[in-house]
Chimera marker file (.cmm) of the C-alpha trace (Angstrom):
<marker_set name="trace">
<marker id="1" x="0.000" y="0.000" z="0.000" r="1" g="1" b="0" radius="0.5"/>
<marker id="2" x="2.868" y="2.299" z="0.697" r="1" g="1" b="0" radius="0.5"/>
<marker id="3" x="4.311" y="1.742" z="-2.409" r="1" g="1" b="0" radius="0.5"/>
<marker id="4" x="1.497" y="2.753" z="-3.974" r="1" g="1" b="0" radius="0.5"/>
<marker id="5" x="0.806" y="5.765" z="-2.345" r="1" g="1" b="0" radius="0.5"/>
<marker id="6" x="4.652" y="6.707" z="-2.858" r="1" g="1" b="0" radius="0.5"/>
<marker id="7" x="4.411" y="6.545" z="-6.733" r="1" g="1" b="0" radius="0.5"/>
<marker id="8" x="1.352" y="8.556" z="-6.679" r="1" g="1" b="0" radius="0.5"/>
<marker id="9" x="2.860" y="10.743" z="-4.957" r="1" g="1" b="0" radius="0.5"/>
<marker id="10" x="6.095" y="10.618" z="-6.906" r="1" g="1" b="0" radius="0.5"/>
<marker id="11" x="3.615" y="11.310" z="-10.368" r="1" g="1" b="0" radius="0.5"/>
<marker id="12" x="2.500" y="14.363" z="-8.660" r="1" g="1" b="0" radius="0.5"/>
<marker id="13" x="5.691" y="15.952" z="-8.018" r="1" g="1" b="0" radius="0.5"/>
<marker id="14" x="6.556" y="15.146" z="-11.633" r="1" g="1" b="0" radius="0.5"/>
<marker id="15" x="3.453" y="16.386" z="-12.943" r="1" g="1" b="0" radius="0.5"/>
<marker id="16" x="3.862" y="19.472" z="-11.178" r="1" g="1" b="0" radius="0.5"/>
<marker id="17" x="7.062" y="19.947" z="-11.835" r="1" g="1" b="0" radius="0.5"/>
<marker id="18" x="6.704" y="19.855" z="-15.608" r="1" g="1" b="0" radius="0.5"/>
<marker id="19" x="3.921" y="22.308" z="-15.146" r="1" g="1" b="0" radius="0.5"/>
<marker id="20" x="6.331" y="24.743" z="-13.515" r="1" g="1" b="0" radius="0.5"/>
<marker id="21" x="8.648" y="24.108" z="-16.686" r="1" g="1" b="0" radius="0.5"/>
<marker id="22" x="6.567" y="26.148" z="-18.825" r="1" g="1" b="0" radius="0.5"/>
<marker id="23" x="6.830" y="29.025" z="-16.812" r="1" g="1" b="0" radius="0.5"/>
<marker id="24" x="10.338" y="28.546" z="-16.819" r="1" g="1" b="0" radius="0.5"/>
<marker id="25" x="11.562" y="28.389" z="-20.285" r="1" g="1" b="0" radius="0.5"/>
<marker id="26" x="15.061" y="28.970" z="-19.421" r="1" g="1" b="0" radius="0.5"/>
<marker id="27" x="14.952" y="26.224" z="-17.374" r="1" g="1" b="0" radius="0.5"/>
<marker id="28" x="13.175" y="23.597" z="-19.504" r="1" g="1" b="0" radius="0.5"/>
<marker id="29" x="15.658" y="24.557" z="-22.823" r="1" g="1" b="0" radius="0.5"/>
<marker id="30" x="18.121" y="23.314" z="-20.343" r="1" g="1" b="0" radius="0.5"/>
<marker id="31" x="16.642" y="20.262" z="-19.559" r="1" g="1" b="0" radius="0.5"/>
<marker id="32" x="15.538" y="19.658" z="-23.167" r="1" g="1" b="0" radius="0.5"/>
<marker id="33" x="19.334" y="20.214" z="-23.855" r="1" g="1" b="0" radius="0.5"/>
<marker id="34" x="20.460" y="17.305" z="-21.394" r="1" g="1" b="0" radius="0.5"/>
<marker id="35" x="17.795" y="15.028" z="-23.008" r="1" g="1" b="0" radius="0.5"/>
<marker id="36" x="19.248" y="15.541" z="-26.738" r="1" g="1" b="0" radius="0.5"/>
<marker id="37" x="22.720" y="15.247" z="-25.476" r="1" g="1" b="0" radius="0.5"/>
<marker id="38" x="21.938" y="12.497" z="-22.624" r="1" g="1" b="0" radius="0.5"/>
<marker id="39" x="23.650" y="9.749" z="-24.650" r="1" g="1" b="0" radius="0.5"/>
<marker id="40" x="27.013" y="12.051" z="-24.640" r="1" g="1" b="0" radius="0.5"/>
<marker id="41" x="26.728" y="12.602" z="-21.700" r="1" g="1" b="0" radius="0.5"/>
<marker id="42" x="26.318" y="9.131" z="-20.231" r="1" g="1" b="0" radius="0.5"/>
<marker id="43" x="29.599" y="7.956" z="-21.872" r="1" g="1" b="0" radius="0.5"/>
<marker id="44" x="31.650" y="10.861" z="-20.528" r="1" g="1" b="0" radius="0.5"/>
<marker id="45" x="30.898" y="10.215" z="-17.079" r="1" g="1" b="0" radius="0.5"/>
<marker id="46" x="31.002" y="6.553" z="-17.382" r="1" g="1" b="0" radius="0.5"/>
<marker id="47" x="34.919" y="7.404" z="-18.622" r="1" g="1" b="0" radius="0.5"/>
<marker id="48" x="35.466" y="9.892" z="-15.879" r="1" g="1" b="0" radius="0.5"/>
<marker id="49" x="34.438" y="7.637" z="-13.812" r="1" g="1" b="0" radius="0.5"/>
<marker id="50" x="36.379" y="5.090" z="-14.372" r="1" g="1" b="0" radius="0.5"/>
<marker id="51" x="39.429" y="7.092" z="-15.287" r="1" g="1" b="0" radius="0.5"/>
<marker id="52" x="39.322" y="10.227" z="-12.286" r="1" g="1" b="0" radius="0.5"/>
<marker id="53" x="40.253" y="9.403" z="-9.254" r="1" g="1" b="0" radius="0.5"/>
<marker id="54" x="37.462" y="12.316" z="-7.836" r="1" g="1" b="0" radius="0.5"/>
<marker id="55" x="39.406" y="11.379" z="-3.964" r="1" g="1" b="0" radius="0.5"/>
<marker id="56" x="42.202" y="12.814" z="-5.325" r="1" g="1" b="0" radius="0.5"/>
<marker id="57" x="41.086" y="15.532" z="-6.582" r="1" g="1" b="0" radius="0.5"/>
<marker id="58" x="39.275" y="16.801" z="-4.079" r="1" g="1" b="0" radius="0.5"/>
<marker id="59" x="41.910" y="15.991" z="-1.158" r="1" g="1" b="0" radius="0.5"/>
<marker id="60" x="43.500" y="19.469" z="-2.952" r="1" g="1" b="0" radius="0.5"/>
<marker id="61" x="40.029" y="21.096" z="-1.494" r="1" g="1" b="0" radius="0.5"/>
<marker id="62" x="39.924" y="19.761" z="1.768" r="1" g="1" b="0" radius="0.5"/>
<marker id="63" x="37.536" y="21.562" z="4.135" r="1" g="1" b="0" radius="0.5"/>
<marker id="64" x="40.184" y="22.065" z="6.816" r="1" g="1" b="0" radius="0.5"/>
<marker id="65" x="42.692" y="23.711" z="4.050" r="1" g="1" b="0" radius="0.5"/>
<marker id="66" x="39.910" y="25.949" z="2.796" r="1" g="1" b="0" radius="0.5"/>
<marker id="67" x="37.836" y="26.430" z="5.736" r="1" g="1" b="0" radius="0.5"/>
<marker id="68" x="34.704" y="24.783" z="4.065" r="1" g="1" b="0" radius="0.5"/>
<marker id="69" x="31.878" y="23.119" z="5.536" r="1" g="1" b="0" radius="0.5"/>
<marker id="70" x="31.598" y="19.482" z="4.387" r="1" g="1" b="0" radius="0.5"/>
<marker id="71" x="28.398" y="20.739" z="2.845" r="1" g="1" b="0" radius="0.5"/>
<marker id="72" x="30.484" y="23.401" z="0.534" r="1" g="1" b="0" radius="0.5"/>
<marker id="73" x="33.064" y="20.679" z="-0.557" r="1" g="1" b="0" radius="0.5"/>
<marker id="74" x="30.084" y="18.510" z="-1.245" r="1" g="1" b="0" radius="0.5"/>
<marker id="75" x="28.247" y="21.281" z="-3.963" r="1" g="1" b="0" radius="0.5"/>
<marker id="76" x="32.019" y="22.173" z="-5.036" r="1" g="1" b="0" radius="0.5"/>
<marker id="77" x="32.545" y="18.588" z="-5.886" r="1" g="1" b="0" radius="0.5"/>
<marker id="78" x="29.340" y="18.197" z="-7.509" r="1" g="1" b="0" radius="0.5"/>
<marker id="79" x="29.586" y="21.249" z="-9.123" r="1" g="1" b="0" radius="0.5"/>
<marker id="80" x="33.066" y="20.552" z="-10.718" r="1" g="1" b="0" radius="0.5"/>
<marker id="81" x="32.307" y="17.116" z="-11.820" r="1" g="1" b="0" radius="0.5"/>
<marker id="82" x="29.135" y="18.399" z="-13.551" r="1" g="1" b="0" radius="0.5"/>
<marker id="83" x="31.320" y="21.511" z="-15.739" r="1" g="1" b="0" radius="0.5"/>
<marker id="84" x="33.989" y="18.361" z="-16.622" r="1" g="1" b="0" radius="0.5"/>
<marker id="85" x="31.423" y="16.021" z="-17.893" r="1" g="1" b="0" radius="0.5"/>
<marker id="86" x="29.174" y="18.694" z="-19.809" r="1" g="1" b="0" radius="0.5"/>
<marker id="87" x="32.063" y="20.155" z="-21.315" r="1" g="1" b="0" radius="0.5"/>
<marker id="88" x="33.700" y="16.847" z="-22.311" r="1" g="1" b="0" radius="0.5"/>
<marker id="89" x="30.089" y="16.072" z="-23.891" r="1" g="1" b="0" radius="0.5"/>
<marker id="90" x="29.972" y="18.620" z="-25.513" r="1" g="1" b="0" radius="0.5"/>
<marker id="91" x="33.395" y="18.272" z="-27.462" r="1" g="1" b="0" radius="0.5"/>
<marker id="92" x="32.626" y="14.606" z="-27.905" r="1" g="1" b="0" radius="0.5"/>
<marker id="93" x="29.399" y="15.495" z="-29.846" r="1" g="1" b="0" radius="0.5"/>
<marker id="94" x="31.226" y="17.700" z="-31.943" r="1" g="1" b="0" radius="0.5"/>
<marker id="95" x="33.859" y="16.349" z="-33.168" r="1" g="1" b="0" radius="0.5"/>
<marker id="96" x="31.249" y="13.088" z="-33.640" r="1" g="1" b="0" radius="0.5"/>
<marker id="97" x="29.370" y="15.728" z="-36.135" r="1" g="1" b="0" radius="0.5"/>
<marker id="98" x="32.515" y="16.889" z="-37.429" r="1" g="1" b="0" radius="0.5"/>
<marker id="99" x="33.963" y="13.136" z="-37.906" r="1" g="1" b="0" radius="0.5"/>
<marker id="100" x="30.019" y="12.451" z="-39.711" r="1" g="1" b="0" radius="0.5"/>
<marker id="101" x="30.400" y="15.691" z="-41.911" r="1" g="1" b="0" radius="0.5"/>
<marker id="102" x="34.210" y="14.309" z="-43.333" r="1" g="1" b="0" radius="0.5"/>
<marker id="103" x="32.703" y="10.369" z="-43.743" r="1" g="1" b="0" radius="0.5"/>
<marker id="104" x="29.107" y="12.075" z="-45.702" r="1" g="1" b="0" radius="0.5"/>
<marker id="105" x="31.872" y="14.413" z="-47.714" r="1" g="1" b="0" radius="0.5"/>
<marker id="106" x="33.891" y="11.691" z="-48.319" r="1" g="1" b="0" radius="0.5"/>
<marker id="107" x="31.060" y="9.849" z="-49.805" r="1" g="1" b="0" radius="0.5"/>
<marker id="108" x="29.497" y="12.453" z="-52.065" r="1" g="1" b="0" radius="0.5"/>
<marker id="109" x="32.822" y="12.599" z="-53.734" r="1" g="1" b="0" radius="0.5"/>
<marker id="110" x="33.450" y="8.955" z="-54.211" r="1" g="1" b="0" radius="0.5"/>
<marker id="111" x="30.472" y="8.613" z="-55.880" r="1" g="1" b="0" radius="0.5"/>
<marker id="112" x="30.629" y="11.537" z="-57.614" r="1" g="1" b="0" radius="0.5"/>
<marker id="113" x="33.702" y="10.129" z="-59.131" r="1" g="1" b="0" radius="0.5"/>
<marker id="114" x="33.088" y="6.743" z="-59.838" r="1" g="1" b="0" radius="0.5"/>
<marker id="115" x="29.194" y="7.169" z="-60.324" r="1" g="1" b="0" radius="0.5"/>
<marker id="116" x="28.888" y="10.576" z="-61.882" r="1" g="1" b="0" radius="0.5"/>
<marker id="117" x="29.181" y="9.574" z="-65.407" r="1" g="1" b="0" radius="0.5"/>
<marker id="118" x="26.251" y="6.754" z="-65.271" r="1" g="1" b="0" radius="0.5"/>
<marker id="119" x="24.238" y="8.977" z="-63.247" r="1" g="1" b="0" radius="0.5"/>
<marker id="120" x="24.194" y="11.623" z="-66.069" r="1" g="1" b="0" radius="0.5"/>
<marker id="121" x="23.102" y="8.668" z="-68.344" r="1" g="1" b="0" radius="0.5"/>
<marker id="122" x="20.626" y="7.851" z="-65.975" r="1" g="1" b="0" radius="0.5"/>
<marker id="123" x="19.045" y="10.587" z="-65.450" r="1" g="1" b="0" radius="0.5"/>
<marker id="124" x="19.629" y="12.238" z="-68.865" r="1" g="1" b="0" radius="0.5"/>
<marker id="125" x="16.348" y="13.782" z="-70.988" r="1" g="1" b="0" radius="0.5"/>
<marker id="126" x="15.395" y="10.964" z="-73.650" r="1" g="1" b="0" radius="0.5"/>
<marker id="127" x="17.362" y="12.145" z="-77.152" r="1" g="1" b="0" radius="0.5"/>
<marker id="128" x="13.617" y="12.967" z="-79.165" r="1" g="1" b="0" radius="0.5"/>
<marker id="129" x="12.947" y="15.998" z="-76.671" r="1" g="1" b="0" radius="0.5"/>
<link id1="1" id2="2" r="1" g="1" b="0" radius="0.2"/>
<link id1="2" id2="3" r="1" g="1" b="0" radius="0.2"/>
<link id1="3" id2="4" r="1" g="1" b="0" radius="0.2"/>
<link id1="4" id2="5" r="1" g="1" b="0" radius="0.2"/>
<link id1="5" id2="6" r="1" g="1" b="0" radius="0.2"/>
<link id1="6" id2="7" r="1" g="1" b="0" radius="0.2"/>
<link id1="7" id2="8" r="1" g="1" b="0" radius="0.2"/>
<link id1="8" id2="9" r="1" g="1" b="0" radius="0.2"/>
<link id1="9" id2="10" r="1" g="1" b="0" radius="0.2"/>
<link id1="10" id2="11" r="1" g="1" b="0" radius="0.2"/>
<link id1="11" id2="12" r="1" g="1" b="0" radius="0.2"/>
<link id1="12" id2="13" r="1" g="1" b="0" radius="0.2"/>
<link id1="13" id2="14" r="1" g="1" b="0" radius="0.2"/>
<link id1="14" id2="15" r="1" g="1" b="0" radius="0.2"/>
<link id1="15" id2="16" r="1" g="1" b="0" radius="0.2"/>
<link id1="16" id2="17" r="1" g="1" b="0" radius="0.2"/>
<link id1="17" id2="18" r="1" g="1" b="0" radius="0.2"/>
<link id1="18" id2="19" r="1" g="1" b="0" radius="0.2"/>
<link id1="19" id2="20" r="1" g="1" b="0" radius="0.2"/>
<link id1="20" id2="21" r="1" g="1" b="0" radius="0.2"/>
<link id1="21" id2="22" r="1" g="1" b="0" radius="0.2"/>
<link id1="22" id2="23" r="1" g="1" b="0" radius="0.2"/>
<link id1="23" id2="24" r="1" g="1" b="0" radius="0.2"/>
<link id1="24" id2="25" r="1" g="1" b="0" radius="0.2"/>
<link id1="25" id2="26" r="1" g="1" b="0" radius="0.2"/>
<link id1="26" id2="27" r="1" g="1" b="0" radius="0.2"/>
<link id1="27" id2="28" r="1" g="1" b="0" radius="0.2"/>
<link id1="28" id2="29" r="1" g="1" b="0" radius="0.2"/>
<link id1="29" id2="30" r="1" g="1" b="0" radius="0.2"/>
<link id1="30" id2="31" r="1" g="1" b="0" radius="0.2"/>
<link id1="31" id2="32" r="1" g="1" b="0" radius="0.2"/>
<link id1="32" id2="33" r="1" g="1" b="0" radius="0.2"/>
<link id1="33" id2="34" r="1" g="1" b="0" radius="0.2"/>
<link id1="34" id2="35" r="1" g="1" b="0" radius="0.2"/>
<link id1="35" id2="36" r="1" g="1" b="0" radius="0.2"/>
<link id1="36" id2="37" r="1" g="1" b="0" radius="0.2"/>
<link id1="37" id2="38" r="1" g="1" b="0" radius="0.2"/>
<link id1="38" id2="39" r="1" g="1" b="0" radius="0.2"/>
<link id1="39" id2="40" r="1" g="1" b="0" radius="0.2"/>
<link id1="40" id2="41" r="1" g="1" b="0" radius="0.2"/>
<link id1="41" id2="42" r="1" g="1" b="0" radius="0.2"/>
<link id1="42" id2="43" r="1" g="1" b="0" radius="0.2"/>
<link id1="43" id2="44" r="1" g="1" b="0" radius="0.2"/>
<link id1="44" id2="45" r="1" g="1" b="0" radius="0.2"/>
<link id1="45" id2="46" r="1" g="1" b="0" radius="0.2"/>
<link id1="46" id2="47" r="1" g="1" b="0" radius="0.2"/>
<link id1="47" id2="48" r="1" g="1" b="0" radius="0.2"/>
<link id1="48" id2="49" r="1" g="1" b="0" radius="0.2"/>
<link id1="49" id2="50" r="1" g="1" b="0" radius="0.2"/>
<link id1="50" id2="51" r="1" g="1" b="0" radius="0.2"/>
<link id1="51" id2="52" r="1" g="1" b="0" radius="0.2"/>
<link id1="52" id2="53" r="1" g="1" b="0" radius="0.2"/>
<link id1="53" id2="54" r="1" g="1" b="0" radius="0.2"/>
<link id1="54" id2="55" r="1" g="1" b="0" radius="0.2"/>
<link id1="55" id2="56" r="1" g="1" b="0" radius="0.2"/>
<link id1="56" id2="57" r="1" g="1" b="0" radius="0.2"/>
<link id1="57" id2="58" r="1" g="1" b="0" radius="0.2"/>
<link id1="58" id2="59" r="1" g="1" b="0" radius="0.2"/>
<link id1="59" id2="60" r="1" g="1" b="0" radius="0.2"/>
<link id1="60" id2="61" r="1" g="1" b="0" radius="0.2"/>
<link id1="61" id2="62" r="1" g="1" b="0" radius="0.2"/>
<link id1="62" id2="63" r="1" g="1" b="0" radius="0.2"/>
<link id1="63" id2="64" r="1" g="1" b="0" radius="0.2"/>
<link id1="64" id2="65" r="1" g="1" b="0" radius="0.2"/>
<link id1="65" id2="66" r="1" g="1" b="0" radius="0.2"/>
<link id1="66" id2="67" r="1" g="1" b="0" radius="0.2"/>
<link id1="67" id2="68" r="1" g="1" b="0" radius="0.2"/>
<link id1="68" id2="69" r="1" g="1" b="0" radius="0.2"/>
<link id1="69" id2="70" r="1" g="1" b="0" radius="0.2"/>
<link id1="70" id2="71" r="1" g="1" b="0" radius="0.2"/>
<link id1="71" id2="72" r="1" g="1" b="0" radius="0.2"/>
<link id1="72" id2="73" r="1" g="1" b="0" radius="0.2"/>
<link id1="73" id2="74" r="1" g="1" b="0" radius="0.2"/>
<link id1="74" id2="75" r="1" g="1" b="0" radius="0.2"/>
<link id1="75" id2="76" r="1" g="1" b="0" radius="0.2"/>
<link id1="76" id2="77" r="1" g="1" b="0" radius="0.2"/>
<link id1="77" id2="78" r="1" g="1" b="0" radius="0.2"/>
<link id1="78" id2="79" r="1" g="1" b="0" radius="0.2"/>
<link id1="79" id2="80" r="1" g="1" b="0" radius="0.2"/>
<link id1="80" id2="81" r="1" g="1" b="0" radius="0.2"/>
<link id1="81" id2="82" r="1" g="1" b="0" radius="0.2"/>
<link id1="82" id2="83" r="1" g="1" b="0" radius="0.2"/>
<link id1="83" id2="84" r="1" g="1" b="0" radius="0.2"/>
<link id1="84" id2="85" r="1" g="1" b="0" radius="0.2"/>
<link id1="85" id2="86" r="1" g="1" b="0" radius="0.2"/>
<link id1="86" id2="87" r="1" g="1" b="0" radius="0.2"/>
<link id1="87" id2="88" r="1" g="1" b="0" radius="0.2"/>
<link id1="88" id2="89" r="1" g="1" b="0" radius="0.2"/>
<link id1="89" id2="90" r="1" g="1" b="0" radius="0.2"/>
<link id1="90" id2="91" r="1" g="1" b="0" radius="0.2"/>
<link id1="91" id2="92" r="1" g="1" b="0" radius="0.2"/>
<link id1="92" id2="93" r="1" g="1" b="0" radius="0.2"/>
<link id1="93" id2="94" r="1" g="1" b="0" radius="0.2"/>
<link id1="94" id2="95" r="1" g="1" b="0" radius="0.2"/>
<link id1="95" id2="96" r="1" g="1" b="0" radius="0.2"/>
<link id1="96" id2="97" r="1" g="1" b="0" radius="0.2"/>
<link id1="97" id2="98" r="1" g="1" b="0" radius="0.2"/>
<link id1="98" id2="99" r="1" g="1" b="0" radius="0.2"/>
<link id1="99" id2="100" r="1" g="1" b="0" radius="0.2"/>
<link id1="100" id2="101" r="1" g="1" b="0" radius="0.2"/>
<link id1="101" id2="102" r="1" g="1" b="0" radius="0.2"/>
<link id1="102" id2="103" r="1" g="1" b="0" radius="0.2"/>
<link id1="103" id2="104" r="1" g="1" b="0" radius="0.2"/>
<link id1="104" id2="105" r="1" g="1" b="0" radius="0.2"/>
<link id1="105" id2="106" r="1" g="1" b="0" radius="0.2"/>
<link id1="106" id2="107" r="1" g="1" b="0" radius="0.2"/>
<link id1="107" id2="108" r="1" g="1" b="0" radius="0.2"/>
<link id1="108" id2="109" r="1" g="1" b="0" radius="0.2"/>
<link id1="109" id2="110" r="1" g="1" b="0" radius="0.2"/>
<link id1="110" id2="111" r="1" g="1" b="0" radius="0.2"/>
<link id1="111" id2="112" r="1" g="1" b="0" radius="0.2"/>
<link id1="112" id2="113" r="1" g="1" b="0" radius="0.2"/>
<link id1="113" id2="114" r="1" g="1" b="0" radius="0.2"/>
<link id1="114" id2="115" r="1" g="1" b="0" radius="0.2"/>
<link id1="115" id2="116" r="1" g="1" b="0" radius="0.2"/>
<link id1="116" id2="117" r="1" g="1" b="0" radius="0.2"/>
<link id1="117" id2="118" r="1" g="1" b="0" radius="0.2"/>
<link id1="118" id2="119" r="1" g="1" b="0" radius="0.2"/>
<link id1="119" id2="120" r="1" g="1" b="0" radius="0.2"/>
<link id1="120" id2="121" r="1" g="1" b="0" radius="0.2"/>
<link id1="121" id2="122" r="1" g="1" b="0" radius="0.2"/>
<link id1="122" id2="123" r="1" g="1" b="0" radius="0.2"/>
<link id1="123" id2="124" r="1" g="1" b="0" radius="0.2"/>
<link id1="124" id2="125" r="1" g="1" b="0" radius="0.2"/>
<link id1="125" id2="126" r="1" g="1" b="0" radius="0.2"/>
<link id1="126" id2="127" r="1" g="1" b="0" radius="0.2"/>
<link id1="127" id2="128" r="1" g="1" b="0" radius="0.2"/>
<link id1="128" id2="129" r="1" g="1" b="0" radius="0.2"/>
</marker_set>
């Protein structure tokens, strides 16, 4: 029964909050932005990840060198990790376009050279008009 209640609950709160969006359009071309670029940005932080060592990092912010609140270093973290894997989307979506743009260019050419000739013939206004 709880669970129940909980996901009706839970659809509210979504329902609502998409509601909200439309009075917020800065806020929902954000959110439509994430969704277009959601695939991007799920590999990125699946290889940051797996690559960064985030404890590291973040020993370099310590609370007690910076005087920070656990809290603070917590958002700073957050924060941080968000800018790397946006930007890092970002560039990998690009040069993804940029790498599609060279293969389609590549193609039009190739068959522009080997299939340019019999496309002409093909194509080519019958010889009585």
């Amino acid at each position: 029964p709880w669970s129940i209640a909980t996901a009706v609950a839970g659809s509210l709160v979504v329902m609502r909050l998409c509601m909200s969006l439309a009075k917020a359009p800065i806020l929902a071309k954000a959110l439509a932005w994430c969704g277009i670029y959601s695939l991007s940005i799920l590999c990125v932080h699946r290889i940051e990840s797996a690559v960064l060592n985030w404890q590291k990092v973040m020993e370099f912010f310590r609370p007690d060198v910076w005087g920070w609140s656990v809290t603070a270093q917590g958002f700073y973290q957050f924060g941080l990790r968000i800018a790397f894997v946006i930007t890092f989307a970002v560039l990998a979506h690009l040069a993804a376009k940029s790498i599609r743009a060279a293969l389609a260019d590549a193609r039009a050419k190739r068959s522009g050279a080997d299939g340019n000739a019999a496309g002409q013939r093909a194509f080519a206004a019958p010889k009585g008009m």
